[in-house]
C-alpha positions as CSV (number, residue, x, y, z in Angstrom):
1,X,0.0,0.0,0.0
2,X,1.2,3.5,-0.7
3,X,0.0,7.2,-0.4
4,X,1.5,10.3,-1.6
5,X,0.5,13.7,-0.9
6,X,1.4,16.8,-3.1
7,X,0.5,20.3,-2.9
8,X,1.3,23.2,-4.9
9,X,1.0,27.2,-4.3
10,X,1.8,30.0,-6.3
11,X,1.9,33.5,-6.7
12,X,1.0,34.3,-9.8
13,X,-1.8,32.0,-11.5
14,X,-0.5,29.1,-13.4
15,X,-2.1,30.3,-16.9
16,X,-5.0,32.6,-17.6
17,X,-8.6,32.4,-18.9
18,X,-10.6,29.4,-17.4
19,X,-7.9,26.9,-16.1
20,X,-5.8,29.7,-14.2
21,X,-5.5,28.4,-10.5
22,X,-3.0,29.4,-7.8
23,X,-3.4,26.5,-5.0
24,X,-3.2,22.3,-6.3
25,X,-3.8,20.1,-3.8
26,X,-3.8,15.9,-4.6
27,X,-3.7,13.1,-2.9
28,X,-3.1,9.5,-3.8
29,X,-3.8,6.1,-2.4
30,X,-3.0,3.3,-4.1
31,X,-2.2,-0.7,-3.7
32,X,-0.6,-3.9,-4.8
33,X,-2.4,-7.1,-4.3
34,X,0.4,-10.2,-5.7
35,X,-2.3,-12.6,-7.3
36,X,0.7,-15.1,-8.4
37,X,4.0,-15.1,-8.9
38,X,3.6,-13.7,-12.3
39,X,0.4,-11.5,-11.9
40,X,0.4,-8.1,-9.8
41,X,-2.9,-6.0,-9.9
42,X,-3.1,-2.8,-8.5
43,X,-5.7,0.1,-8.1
44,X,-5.0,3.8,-7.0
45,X,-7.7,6.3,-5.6
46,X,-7.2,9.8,-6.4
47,X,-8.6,12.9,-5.3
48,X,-7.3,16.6,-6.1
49,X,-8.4,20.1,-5.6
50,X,-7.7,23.4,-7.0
51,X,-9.3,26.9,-6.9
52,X,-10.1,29.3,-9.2
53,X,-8.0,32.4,-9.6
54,X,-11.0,34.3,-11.2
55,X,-13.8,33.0,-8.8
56,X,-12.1,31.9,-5.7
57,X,-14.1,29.3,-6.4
58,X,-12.8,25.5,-5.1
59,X,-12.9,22.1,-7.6
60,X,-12.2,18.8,-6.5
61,X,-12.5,15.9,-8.5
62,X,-11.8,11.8,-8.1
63,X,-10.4,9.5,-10.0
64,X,-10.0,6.0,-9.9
65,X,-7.7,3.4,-11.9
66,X,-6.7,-0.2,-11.8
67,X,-3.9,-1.9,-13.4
68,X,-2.3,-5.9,-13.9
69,X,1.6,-6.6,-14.7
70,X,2.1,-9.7,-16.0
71,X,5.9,-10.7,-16.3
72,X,7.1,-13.3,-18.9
């Protein structure tokens, strides 16, 4: 199992128009499950939030994602 936590802040907003923000906050949860000695799956959680530089406005969103290695 892992998590990783990231946040970003800056002065100045990151771009202008509808996608500017000045604050990115994420974090990440993720883990490994060893089905054989062959097969790994996995599957992450993932949630983020930003504000709006315009607004002030706060977004958050989710996101969820599964994977399988398979070494040969």
């Amino acid at each position: 199992m892992g998590i990783a936590y990231g946040y970003e802040d800056y002065d100045l907003a990151t771009s202008t128009g509808t996608l500017a923000f000045t604050e990115l906050e994420t974090i990440h949860v993720n883990a490994f499950y060893q089905a054989t000695d062959n097969l790994t799956l996995s599957a992450e959680y993932i949630f983020g939030e930003r504000n709006d530089a315009p607004t002030g406005r706060t977004f958050d969103a989710n996101r969820v994602q599964v994977a399988a290695q398979l070494n040969f």
